[in-house]
Steps between C-alpha positions, in 0.01 A plus 500: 500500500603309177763677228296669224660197280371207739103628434544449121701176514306204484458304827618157375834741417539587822489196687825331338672845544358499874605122585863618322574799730416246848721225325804738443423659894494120647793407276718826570431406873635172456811559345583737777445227705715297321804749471458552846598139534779488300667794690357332850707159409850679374475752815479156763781313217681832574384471896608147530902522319539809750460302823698237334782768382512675841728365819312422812704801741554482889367838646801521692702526198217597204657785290324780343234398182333201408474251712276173649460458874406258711415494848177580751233723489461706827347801556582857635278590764166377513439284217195505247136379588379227225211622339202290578651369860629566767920355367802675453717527176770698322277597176122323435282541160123492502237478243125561574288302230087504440322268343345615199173271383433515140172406362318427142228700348228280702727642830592191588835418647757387261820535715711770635827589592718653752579885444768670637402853646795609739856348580806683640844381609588524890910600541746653717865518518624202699866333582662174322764332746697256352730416802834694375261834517213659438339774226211722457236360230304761377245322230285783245190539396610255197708222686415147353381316806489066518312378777463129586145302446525434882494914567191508304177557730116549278185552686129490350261734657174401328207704516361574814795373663707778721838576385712378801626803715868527354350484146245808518798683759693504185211601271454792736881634549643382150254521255249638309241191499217545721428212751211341346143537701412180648151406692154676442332572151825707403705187572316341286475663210851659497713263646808351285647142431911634584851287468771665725854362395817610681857348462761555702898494598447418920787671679837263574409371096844372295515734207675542167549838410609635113583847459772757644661646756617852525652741786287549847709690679479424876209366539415268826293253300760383309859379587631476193466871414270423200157526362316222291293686186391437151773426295506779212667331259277220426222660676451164771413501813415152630387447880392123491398223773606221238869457443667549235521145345088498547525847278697314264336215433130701452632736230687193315137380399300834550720738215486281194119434594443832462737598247288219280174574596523881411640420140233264455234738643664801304517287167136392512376810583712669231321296213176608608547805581607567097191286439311745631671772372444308156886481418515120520 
């Protein structure tokens, strides 16, 4: 129901003051966006001059604190099942993606995209041995994961396709996305076009590892006495299947890029947003 005001305004009134409220929405939404950036490129600046800043240690002789490892991945006990196979790893991601048609008034097809609707991270404590020792890695709920573009597995199931056996096995036990029906009338009509992505670190990986060590106590998987967390003075944890150097060299380019993009979003966004507040 319209404000007692809005049924005595003209209609040619509202319109402008209609078109004025979506611009300032669309442009407040923007310059979040662009903000966002800004912080985004001086947190991986920030990122990058700590790996550079901090000593590559030896577990055998890695103090107490911040610290960068180096060694490989192995697990304790039985290591993790990959997603949407039947591999092993230390820690996977997945993402489970439906396409999404969009159409015109007439309803005909015009496009689509891909639409995230469920993703999780796979992760367990697991061992880094570097040769002079070995410590317990014990990655969070927010550890920054790299993967390499070779760990990187995506299967298509289009409709009326079966999900492969692994693939609707981990529907069933992990998640809360129904296997979609395939064959018959109900097939048919309700089946999905899905993208299943899962990357990887495969167990025996070389990794580069940014955080910090702290006190075990005697613990059996690890000889040096120590523990690898998050480091809680800058808040890193790193756990990474490229090396440092490869780290590096991607957040040389990928920080200014966003640093400049987000003032350039933010700035553009800025002047119409007090357009359409009718300051400028």
């Amino acid at each position: 129901m319209l404000p007692v005001w809005a049924t005595v305004l003209p209609l040619e009134w509202l319109l402008p003051l209609q078109v004025d409220v979506e611009l300032s929405l669309v442009s407040g939404a923007f310059l979040i966006v662009g903000l966002f950036l800004v912080w985004d490129g001086f947190r991986t600046w920030q990122r990058k001059r700590l790996m550079q800043d901090t000593p590559t240690e030896k577990i055998r002789s890695a103090a107490v604190g911040r610290t960068e490892l180096v060694g490989t991945g192995k697990p304790i006990g039985d290591p993790l099942r990959r997603p949407f196979d039947d591999g092993t790893c230390l820690v996977a991601t997945w993402d489970i993606e439906e396409w999404e048609e969009t159409r015109n008034e007439k309803g005909h097809s015009t496009g689509g995209h891909w639409s995230t609707v469920d993703s999780g991270t796979l992760t367990a404590a697991f061992q880094l041995d570097d040769g002079t020792g070995t410590i317990r890695v014990e990655p969070d709920d927010d550890t920054r994961f790299r993967f390499r573009d070779e760990h990187e597995t995506q299967i298509r199931v289009r409709p009326r396709d079966r999900e492969p056996e692994e693939v609707a096995d981990f529907l069933r036990h992990h998640t809360d996305v129904d296997v979609p029906p395939k064959g018959g009338i109900t097939g048919f009509l309700f089946s999905e076009d899905r993208r299943y992505t899962q990357r990887y670190v495969p167990v025996g990986a070389d990794l580069y590892l940014l955080g910090a060590t702290e006190p075990a106590g005697d613990d059996a998987d690890s000889s040096s006495g120590l523990v690898f967390r998050r480091d809680s003075g800058s808040g890193e944890f790193v756990v990474s299947a490229l090396s440092e150097a490869e780290l590096v060299s991607g957040s040389r380019w990928a920080a200014p890029a966003k640093i400049v993009g987000g003032i350039a979003v933010s700035a553009v966004t800025f002047f119409f947003l007090l357009v359409a507040l009718g300051v400028a």
